[in-house]
N, C-alpha and C positions, 0 to 999 in steps of 0.2 A: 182518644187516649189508648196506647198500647197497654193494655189485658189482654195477660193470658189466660187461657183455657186451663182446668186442671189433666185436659187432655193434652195441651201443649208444655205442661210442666211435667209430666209424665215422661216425655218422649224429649226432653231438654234432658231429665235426669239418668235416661239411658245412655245419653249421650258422654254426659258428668256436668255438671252443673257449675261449683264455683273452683273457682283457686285450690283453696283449702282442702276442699274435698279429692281435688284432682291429685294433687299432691300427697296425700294420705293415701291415696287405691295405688299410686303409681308408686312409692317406695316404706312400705310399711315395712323394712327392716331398717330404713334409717330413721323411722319415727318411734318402734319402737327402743333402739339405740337412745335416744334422747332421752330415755326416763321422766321426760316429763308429761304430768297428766293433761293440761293444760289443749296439750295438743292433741287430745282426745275429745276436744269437747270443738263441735259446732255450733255457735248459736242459730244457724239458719233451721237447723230439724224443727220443726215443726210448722216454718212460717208458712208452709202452703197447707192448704185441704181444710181442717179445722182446726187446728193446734193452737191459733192467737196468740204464738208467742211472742216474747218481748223481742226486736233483734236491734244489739246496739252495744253501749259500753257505760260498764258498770264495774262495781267492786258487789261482794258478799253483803246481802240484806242492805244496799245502802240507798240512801236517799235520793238520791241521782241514778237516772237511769234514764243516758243521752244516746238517745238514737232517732232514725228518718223515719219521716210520716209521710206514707204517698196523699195525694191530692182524691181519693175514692174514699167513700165511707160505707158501713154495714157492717153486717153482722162478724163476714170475716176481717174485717179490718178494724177490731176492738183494739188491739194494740197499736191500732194509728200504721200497722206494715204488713201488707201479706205479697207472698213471694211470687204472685201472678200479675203483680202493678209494676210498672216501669217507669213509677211520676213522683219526683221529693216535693214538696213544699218547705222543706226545713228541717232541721233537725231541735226538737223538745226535750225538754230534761225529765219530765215526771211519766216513765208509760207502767199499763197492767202487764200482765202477761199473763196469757190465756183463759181471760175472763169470756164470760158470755154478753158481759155487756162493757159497753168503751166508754173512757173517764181521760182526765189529765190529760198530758201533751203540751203542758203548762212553759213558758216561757221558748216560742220557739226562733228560731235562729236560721236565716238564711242567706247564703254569701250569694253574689250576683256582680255582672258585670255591666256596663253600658243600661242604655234607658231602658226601663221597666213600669209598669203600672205597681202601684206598693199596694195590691193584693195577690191572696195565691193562683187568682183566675179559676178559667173552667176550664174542664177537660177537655183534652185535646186541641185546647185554644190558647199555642202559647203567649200568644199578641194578649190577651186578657188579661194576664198577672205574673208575678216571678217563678212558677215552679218549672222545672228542669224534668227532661227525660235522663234515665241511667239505664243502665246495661250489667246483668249481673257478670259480666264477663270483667268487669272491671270492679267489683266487687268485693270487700272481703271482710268476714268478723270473726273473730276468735274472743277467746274468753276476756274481758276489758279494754276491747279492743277494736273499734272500728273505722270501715274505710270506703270511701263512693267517688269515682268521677261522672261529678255532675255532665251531662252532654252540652249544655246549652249553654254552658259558659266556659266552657275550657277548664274549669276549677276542679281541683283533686280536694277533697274534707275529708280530715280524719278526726276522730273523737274517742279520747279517753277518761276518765274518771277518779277519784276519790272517795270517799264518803260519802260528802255533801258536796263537789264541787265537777260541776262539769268543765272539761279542757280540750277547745277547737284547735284543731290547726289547719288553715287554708291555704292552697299552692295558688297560686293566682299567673295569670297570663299577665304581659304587660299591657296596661291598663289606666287611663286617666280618670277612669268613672268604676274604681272598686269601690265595693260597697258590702257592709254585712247590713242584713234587716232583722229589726228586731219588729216579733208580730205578737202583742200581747192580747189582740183578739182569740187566736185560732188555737181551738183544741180538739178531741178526738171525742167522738161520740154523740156527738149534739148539741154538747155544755156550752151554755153560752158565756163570755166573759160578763160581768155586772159593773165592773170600777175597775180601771186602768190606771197603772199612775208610773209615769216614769221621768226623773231626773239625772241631768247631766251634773257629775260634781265636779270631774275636771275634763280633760282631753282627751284622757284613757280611761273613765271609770264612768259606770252608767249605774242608778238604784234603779227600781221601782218595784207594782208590785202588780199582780191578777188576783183576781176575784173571781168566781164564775159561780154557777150553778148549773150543776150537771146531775149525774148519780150519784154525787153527793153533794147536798143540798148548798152547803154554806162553805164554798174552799176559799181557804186564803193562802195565797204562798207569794212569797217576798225573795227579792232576788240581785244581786250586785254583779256586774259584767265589768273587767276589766282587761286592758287593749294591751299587747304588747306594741305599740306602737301609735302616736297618736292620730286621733282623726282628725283631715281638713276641717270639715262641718257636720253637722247633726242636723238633719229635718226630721221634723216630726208630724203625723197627720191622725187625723179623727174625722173619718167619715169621709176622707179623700182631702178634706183639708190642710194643707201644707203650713208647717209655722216651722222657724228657727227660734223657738224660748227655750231658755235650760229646762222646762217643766212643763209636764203638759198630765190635764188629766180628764177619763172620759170615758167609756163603755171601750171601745176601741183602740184606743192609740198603739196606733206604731212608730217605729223612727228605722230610721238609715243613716248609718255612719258610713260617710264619704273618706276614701281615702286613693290612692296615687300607686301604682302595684308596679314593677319592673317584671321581665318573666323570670316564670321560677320563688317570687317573693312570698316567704310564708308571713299569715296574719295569723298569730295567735287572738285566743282569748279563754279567758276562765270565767266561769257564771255561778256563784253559788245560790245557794237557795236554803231557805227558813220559812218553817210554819208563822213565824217569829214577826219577825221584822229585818228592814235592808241592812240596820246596824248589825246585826246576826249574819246575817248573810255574807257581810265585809270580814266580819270577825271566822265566821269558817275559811274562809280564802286564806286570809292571812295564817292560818292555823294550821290548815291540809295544806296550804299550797303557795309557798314563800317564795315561788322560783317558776322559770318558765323552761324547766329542760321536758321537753315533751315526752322523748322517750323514755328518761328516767320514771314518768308516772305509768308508762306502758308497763313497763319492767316491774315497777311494783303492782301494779293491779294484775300482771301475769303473778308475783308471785303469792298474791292473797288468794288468789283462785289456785293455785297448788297449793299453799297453806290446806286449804279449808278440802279440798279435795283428796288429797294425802290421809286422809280420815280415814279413806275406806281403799287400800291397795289393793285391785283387783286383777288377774290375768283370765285370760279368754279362750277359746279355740280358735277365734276369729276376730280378725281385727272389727269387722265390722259392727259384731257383739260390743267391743269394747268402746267403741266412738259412742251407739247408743245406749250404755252403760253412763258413760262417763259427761254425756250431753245429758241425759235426765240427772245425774246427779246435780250439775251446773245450775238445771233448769228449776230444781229445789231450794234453791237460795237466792233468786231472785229476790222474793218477798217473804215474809213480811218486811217491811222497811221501814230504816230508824225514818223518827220523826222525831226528834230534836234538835238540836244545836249543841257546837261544844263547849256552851257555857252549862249546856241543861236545861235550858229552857225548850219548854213545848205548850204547844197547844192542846190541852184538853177537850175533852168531848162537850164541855158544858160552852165551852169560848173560850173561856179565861186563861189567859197564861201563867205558866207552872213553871218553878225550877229547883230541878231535883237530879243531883249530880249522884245519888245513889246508884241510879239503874239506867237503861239505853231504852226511852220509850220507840213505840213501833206504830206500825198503822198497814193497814193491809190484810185485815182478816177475813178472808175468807173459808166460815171456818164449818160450816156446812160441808163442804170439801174436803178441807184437810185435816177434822180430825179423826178421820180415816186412817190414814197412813202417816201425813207427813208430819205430824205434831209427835206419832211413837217412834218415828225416826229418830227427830231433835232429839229425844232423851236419850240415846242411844250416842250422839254425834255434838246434840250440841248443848248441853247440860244449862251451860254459860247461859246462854241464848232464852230459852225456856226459862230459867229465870226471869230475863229482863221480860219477854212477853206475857209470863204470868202478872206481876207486875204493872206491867201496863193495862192488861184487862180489865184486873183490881182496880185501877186507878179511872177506867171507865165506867165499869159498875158504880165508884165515888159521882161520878159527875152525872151519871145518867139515869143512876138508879137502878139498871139493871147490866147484865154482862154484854158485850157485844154479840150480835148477830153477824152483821158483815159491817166491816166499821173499816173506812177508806178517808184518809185526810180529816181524822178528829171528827166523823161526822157518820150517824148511822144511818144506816140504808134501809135497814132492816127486810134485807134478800132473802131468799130462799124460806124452809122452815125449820122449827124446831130453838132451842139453846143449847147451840152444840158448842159453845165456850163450856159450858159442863164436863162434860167427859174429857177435855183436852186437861184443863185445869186439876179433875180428880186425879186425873190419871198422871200429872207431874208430882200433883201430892202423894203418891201412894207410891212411887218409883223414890219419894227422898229429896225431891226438888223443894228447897227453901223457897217458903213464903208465909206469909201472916196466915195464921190457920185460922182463928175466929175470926177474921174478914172473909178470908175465902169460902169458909162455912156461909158466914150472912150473905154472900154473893151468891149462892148456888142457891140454897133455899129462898131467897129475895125472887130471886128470877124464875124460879118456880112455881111458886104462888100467885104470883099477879093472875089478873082475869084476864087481860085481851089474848087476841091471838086463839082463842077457843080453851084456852087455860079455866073458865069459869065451869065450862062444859065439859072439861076433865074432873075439876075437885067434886062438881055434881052429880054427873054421870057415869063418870068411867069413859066417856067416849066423847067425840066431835059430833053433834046429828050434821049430815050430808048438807041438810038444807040447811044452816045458819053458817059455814065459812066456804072456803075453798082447798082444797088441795090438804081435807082431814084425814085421810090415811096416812098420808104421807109425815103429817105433821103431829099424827097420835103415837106414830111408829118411832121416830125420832123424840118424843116427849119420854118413850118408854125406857128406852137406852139410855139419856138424863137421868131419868128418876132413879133408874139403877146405880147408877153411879153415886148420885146424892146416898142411898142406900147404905153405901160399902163405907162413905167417909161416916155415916154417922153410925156406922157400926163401931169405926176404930175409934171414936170421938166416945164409945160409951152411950150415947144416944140409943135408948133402947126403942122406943116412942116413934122417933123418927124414924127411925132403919124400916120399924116394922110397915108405918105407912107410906115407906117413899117405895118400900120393896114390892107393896100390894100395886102402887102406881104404875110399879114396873113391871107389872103382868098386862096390864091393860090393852096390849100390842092383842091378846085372844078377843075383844071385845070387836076387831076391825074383821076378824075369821069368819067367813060363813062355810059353816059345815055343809051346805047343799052344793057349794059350787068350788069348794077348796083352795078358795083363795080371798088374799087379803081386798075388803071391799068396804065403799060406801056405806057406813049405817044411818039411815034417818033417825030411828026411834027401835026403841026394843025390840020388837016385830015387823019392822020393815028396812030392808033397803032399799038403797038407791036403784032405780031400774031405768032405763034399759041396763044391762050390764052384759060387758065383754070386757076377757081377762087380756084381749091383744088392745082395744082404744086407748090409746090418749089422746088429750085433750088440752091440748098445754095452757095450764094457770086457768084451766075451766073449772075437770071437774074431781076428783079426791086423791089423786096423785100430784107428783112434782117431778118435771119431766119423766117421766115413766107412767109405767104402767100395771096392771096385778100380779102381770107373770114376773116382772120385776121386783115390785116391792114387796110380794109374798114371802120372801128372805129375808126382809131386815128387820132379824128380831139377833143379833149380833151376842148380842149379853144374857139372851136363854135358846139357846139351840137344843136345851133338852125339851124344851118347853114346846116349841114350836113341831119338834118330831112330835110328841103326843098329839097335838090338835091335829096334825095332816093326820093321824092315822096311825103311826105308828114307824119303828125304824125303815123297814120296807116300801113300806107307800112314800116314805119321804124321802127313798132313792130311786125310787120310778120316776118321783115329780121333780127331783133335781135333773136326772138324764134327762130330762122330757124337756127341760127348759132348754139344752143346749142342739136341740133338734128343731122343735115347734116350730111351725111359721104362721102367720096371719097377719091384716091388717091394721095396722094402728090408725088407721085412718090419719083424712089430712089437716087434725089440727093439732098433728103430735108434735111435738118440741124438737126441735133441728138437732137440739143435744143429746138425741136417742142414734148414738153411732157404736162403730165398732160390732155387729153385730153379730155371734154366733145362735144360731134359731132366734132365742127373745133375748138371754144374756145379751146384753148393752154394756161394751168396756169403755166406750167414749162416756158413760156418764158414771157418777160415783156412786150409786147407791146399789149397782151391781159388783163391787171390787170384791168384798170379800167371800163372794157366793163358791168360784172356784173352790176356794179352801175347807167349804162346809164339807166335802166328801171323809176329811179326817175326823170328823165328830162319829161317823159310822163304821169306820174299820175299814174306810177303802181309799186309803189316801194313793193308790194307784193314779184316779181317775182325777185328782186334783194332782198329780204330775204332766197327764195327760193336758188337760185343761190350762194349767199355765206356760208350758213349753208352747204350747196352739197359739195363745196368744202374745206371749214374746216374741215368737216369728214372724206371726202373721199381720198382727195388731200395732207394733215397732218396730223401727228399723233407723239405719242413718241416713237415711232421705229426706228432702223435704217436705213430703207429706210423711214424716214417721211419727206420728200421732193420729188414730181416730178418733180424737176428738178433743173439746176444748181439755187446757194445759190446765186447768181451772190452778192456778198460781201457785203449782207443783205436785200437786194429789195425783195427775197421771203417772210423772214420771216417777213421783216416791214408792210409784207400786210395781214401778218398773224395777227401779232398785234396790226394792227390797224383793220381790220375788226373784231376782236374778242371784240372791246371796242364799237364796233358798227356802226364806219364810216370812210369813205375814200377821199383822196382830189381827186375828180375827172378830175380838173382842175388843178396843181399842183401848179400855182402861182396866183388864184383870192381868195386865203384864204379863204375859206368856205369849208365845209367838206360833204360831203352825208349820208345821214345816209342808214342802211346795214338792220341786225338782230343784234344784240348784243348779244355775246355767255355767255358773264359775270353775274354773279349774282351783284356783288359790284363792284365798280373800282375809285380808287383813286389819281388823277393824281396829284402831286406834281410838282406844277410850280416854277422856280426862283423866281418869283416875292414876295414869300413868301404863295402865296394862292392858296388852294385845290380845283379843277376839279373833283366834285366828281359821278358818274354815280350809281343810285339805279337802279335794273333790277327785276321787280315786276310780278311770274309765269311765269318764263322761263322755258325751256325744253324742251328738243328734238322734243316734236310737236309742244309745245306753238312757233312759230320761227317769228309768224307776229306781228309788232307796232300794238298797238290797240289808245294807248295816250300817251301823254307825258307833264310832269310839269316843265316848267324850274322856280325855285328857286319859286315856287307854283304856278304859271304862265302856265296858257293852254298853249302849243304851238304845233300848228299843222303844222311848216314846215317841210319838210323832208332833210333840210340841217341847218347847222350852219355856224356863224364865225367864225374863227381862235380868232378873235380879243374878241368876249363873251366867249371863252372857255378861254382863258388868264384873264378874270376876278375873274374867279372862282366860283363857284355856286354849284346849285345840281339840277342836271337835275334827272328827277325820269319817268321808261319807263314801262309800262303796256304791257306785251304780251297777246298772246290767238293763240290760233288752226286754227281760220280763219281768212284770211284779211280783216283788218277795210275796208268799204266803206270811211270812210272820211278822215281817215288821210294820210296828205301828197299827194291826190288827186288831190286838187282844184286845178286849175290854178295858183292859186297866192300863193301855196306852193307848188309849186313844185321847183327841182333846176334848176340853170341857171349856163351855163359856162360863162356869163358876170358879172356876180353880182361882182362885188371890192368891196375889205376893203377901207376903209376911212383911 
């Protein structure tokens, strides 16, 4: 199998890599000319190095997401494509994008010409099975939009989307032995298929359904394939066994539809898909997609992707700021993704099928992740949206009893640590986002209380001992930020009871401190910790962190940053030991977690539990040094390359922090709604609220030295703090920001502008 090197993708990319890109470097005044956003965005950035992103053709947050899977598996090829493979097996409708671990790849699709063995074979052994060698020179994807000539059969595939509806279209050579393959075995990550089942209903329409088990335990997805044209014959096989019956069912089945090709002859096909059932499935097709003009769906899925991009009009110094600007914003609506049907039917967490035409349920929480950034983005962008996902939570919590953890295809995984559905969900409640408040109330405290998970060893101890779970820093740290949260709703609730004890819970992040070694650690028991101990080892999923390590997780106490200056020591000692992180070196040893990338000294920007560390500098009076710090890493850390991510895309948390430090500010606190301010990379920025009114950001002698706030005007108004509301930028205004080459002495300084992790929205 041709792989390449990341040192051969390197030196491809100095070269110029695809189409799209080449075109963009070579006339960026006729691109910007087009006013459209669209063609700022590449979906290839990230597919090489570690990024795992999706690449293929999709619409905003939708169900469908058809794109190639090479025929290699591991860690980088979680989304079933990374950009050092040169081998398709097909193209599948369900991928992750930028996870750490690989799922879905669920009904996948491969055209073929002349005799083939109906598996995807081994590498490098095309006589084995159907998959083809490509070429990214022949390459190309833009936002809803993708394109591959297959090598090995002369076939050009391009694939665009709907909602719920994937739409092939194949150029075929002339040919008495065309053929598409339908492979209801093969998905991405290990998952095995469990029940296959596929019927023919007439010449041009095909059900069935997959089953698997994978990372998430129990998937079902259903699915209806309809032909612009009919096919000679249908065989179907299971286990290399050949039959022609309209039905076939089995762990494996596949089929191949035979058909007759002229050159030049395009085969369509439309595939929809339901958590549901194939009658759903028929019923999306017919709904999204009553017609076979293939471009016309190009044309709208380009202009859903400028609908939703249009949100936030940004201009640059450089065009190549703007591609990666404009690709991370892309890269944030991927997921979460509807899981419904357009009658409303869905699948619950419990099994059972639901329909509720009220709201647009989702699936794809990754939320350990993303309620970092990309959930205080939504509120900001997509108001809409955040509803339906609150919603949907809620209606997991109903089935499961408790809120989701990382919940993918109705089914919990329960990754990572902590319940970080808490702070996503407070924090929509207290920004004004409708939803059922006495459920949401019984959701958060529900999910708090339980005993597993070391939750018994919280309500009794204050703490996790070392020795009865895993990964107890990590997961006492992330309990504390929760509790906080629960805190503030039962404060506004009147709760006087609760406030007070969920507030004491949310101190409990000092119980993980040891004052001898100044950092966040291991406790066994009252008077012992865990030992050996070093603040550079990890251990990955050994021993009291989650991927990371002390010099990492000694920051995340997010929701009391006064609190955590007192236990370091004091304002001072706790800005020696922030400089100190972004220098240190040492060995983490080799059982640390792959997902400790991006590294400046110990700061780790490839993993999320380092993002908001940069920003702490404004809690101290020196938001200089958090100018410094994220200009360093928007340089250095992103780019429009295809390695422009260090590290996984974890299902938009890198890039939302992309985008939101590039507009200038970050929620440091992820649910007391106020925002920090950073550097702002933007010359102009114009943020398009629901409410009908513009957020608009002027950035006055910007430039790559210019990187320090010198002043700011909000709506002609001095203002010299270094943080805002959530609740004044939903007003809309025009903040107007003065750089220069060296830090202001005063602004964002004093005492009484600096930020606080306690300041609430009203």
């Amino acid at each position: 199998m041709r792989i390449l090197s990341n040192k051969s993708v390197a030196a491809m990319l100095a070269i110029g890599s695809v189409a799209w890109l080449v075109s963009c470097q070579d006339n960026p005044v006729a691109i910007e000319d087009r006013l459209s956003l669209t063609a700022y965005v590449n979906p290839l950035i990230g597919s090489g190095f570690h990024g795992h992103v999706f690449v293929g053709a999709n619409v905003p947050f939708g169900a469908v997401q058809l794109g190639p899977v090479n025929i290699t598996e591991g860690w980088d090829w979680c989304s079933g494509y990374h950009y050092s493979d040169s081998t398709i097996i097909g193209f599948s409708h369900t991928h992750l994008s930028g996870t750490g671990i690989g799922d879905l790849g669920d009904i996948l699709v491969m055209p073929a010409v002349g005799e083939v063995k109906i598996q995807k074979g081994e590498a490098e052994k095309p006589e084995t099975g159907y998959f083809s060698y490509f070429s990214h020179d022949r390459e190309e994807a833009k936002a809803g939009y993708y394109r591959v000539a297959l090598d090995r059969y002369d076939i050009q595939a391009e694939m665009t989307a709907t909602e719920r509806v994937g739409f092939h279209r194949y150029t075929f050579p002339a040919s008495q032995r065309a053929k598409l393959i339908f492979d209801l075995e093969e998905g991405i990550g290990g998952g095995m298929s469990t029940e296959t089942y596929l019927e023919v209903l007439d010449g041009e329409t095909l059900v069935g359904y997959r089953y698997s088990l994978g990372w998430a335990k129990d998937q079902k997805i259903y699915f209806a394939a309809k032909f612009s044209k009919p096919f000679k014959s249908l065989d179907t096989y299971e286990n290399g066994e050949k039959e022609q019956n309209r039905t076939r069912k089995g762990k494996k089945v596949k089929a191949v539809a035979h058909f007759e090709t002229e050159a030049g002859e395009q085969v369509l096909l439309k595939v929809g898909i339901s958590p549901v059932s194939y009658e759903n499935a028929l019923l999306n097709i017919e709904t999204e997609l009553d017609h076979w003009d293939f471009e016309q769906v190009v044309a709208e899925a380009d202009q859903k992707w400028e609908k939703e991009l249009a949100k936030i009009e940004a201009s640059f110094i450089e065009d190549h700021q703007k591609r990666t600007f404009y690709t991370a914003f892309y890269h944030t609506m991927i997921a979460p993704s509807i899981f419904n049907d357009v009658n409303g039917e869905y699948r619950g967490a419990d099994g059972k099928v639901y329909q509720d035409e009220s709201f647009t349920n989702y699936t794809t929480f990754s939320l350990w992740d993303t309620y970092r950034a990309i959930h205080p983005l939504y509120t900001i962008i997509h108001p809409d949206r955040v509803e339906d996902m609150a919603m949907t939570m809620l209606q997991i919590y109903r089935h499961q009893g408790k809120l989701p953890v990382w919940h993918l295809m109705g089914n919990e995984t329960n990754t990572m640590v902590g319940y970080s559905a808490v702070p996503v969900l407070v924090d929509a409640y207290r920004k004004g986002i409708r939803m059922d408040e006495s459920l949401l109330y019984e959701a958060i405290t529900t999910t708090a209380m339980r005993d597993e998970d070391g939750l018994k060893a919280v309500k009794e101890l204050g703490y996790i001992p070392a020795d009865s779970e895993r990964e107890t820093v990590a997961k006492g740290l992330e309990y504390a930020l929760a509790d906080w949260s629960i805190a503030q709703m039962a404060k506004d609730l009147g709760k006087e009871d609760d406030y007070q004890y969920y507030l004491a819970r949310s101190k409990y992040y000092q119980n993980y401190f040891d004052q001898e070694t100044g950092f966040m650690r291991g406790r066994v028991s009252e008077k012992e910790w865990r030992t050996p101990f070093s603040p550079f080892v990890s251990r990955h999923m050994k021993d009291d962190f989650c991927e990371g390590n002390a010099w990492q997780y000694t920051w995340l106490v997010p929701h009391d940053v006064e609190g955590l200056k007192e236990i370091l020591g004091g304002e001072e000692v706790f800005i020696s030991k922030l400089d100190s992180l972004f220098v240190v070196e040492g060995d983490m040893g080799d059982e640390a977690s792959g997902d400790i990338t991006g590294l400046i000294g110990q700061y780790a920007h490839g993993n999320e539990p380092s993002h908001h560390i940069t920003y702490l500098y404004g809690f101290v009076g020196q938001p200089y040094k958090t100018a410094e710090k994220t200009r360093q890493i928007m340089a250095e850390l992103y780019s429009d390359q295809i390695d422009g991510l260090s590290g996984n895309e974890d299902v938009g948390q890198m890039s939302a922090w992309y985008v939101l430090s590039a507009l200038g500010f970050y929620p440091v606190n992820p649910v007391n709604g106020t925002y920090v301010f950073g550097s702002p990379l933007v010359q102009n920025a114009k943020i398009q609220l629901s409410n009908g009114k513009i957020f608009e950001i002027a950035v006055r002698d910007n430039g790559p030295q210019n990187i320090y706030i010198q002043e700011m005007h909000w709506n002609d108004q001095l203002y010299t703090k270094n943080y805002f509301h959530h609740a004044d930028l939903m007003e809309g205004g025009r903040l107007e920001i003065s750089m220069g080459a060296k830090p202001s002495e005063t602004w964002g300084v004093k005492p009484a502008d600096r930020a606080r992790s306690n300041i609430l929205i009203q």
